[in-house]
C-alpha positions in Angstrom: 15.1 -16.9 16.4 14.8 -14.0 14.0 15.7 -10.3 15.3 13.6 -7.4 14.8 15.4 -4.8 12.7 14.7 -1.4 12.7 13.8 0.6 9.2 14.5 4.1 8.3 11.5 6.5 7.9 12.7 8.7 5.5 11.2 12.3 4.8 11.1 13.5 1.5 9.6 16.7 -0.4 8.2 15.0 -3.7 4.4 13.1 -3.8 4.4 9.9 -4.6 2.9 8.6 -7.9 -0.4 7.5 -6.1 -0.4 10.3 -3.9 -4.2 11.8 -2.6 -5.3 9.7 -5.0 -6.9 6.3 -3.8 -7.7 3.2 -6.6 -11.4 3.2 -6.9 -12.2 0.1 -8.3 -16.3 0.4 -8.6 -15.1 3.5 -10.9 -12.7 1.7 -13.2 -15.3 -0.8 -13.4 -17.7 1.7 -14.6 -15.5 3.7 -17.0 -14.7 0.3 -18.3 -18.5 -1.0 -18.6 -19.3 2.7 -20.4 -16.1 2.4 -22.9 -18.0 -1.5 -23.9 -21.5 0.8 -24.8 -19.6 3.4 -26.9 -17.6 0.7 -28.8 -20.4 -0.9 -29.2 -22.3 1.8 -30.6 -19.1 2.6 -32.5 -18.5 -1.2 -34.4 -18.6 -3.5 -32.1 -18.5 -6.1 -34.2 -14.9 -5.5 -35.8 -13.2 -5.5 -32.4 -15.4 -7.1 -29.1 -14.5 -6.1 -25.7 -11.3 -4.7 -26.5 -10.6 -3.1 -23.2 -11.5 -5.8 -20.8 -7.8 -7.4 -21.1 -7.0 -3.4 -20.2 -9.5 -3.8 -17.0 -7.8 -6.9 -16.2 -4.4 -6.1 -16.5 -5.3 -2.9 -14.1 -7.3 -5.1 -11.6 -4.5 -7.7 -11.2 -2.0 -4.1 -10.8 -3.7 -3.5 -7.7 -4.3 -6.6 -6.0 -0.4 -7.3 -5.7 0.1 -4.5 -3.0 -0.2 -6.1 0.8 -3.1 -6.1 2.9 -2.6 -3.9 6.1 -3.8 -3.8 9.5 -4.4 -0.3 10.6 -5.0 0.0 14.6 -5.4 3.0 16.7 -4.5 3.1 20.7 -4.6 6.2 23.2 -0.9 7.0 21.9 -0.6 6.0 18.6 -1.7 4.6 15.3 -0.2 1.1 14.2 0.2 0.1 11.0 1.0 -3.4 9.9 2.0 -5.2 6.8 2.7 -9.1 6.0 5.5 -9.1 3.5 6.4 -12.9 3.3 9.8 -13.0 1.2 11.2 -10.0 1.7 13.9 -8.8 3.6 14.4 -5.3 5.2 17.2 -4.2 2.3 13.9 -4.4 -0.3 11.2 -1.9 2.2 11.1 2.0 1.6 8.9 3.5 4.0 9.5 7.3 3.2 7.6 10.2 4.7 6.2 12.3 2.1 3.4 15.3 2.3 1.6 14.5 4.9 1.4 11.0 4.0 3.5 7.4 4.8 4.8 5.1 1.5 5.4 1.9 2.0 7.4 0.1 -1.1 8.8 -3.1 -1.6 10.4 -5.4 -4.2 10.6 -9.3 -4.6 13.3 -10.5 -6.7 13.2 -14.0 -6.4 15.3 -16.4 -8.8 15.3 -20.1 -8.6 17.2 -22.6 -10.0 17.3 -26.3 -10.2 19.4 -28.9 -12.1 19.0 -32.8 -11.8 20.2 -35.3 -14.4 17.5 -35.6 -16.0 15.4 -32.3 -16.2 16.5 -28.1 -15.6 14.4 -25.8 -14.0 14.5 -22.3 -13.7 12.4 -19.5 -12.1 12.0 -16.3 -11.8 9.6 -14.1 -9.8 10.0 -10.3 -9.8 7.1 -7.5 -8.3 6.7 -4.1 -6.5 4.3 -2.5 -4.4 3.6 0.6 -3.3 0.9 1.9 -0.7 0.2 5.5 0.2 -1.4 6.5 3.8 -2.4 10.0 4.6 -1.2 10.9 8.3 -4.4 12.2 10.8 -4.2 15.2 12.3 -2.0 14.6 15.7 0.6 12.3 14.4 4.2 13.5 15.5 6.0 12.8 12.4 9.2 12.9 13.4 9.3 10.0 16.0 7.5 7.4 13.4 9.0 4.1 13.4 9.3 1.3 11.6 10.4 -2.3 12.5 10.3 -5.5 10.4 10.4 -8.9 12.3 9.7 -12.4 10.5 8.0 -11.2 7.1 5.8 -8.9 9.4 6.6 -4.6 8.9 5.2 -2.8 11.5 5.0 1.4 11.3 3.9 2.9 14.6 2.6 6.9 14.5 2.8 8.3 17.8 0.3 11.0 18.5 1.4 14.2 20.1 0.8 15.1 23.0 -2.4 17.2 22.1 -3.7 14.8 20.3 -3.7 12.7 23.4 -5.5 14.6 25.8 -9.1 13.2 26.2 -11.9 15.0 24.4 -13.9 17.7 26.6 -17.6 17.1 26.9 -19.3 20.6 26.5 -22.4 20.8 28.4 -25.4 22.1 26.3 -27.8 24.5 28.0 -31.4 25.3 27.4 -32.0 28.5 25.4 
């Protein structure tokens, strides 16, 4: 039976690389669609599409970082993250301007010998995500715990952030 282990949340002062700014993948599609017209315009014919591979190489950038599961309840804000493969020793979740990073790394090597064939393999990737904090989150409580390939970040809300909202009565003028 695997044990939950408890990660650091670690505040820092510098942004992240990614920081405020979210991948907008309708707009790199676009700027990538408007650099085809211009080199078209601009001989086409001597070089075709030369910046799809570029789209492609940034598309497949993005995908590798994990899906999440971001829940809110009357206390807190959840965040959850399958990382299949990784162990707690390779997950960063700093604190950093107003905002959660989550990082990991896979280094995976594999090896095989047989008498009559060798194999050998080698899978290495990072990933980075960047979540800005809402308003009411008491930063210094945030935990994180990682349990079976599943990390789990949990944002308490402060106490005001708690309360329930008041209903304001609106009168006739």
């Amino acid at each position: 039976m695997a044990t939950e282990t408890k990660l650091p949340v670690t505040k820092t002062s510098t942004a992240p690389a990614a920081a405020g700014t979210a991948w907008q993948p309708f707009q790199a599609l676009r700027n990538e669609i408007d650099q085809i017209f211009d080199d078209f315009g601009n001989g086409f014919w001597k070089r075709p599409f030369p910046s799809l591979a570029r789209l492609e190489r940034d598309l497949s950038k993005n995908f590798n970082a994990p899906a999440v599961d971001i829940a809110e309840s009357d206390k807190a804000y959840e965040i959850t993250a399958e990382l299949p493969g990784l162990d707690e020793k390779n997950i960063d979740v700093k604190l950093v301007n107003g905002g959660l990073t989550i990082r990991g790394e896979k280094k995976e090597e594999t090896e095989e010998k047989k008498k009559d064939y060798y194999v050998s393999e080698r899978r290495y990737g990072s990933f980075e995500r960047y979540f800005a904090l809402p308003d009411g989150v008491n930063a210094d409580k945030i935990e994180a715990t990682f349990k079976n390939g599943v990390l789990k970040v949990v944002l308490p809300k402060t106490e005001e952030a708690q309360k329930p909202a008041k209903t304001i009565n609106v009168k006739a003028a």
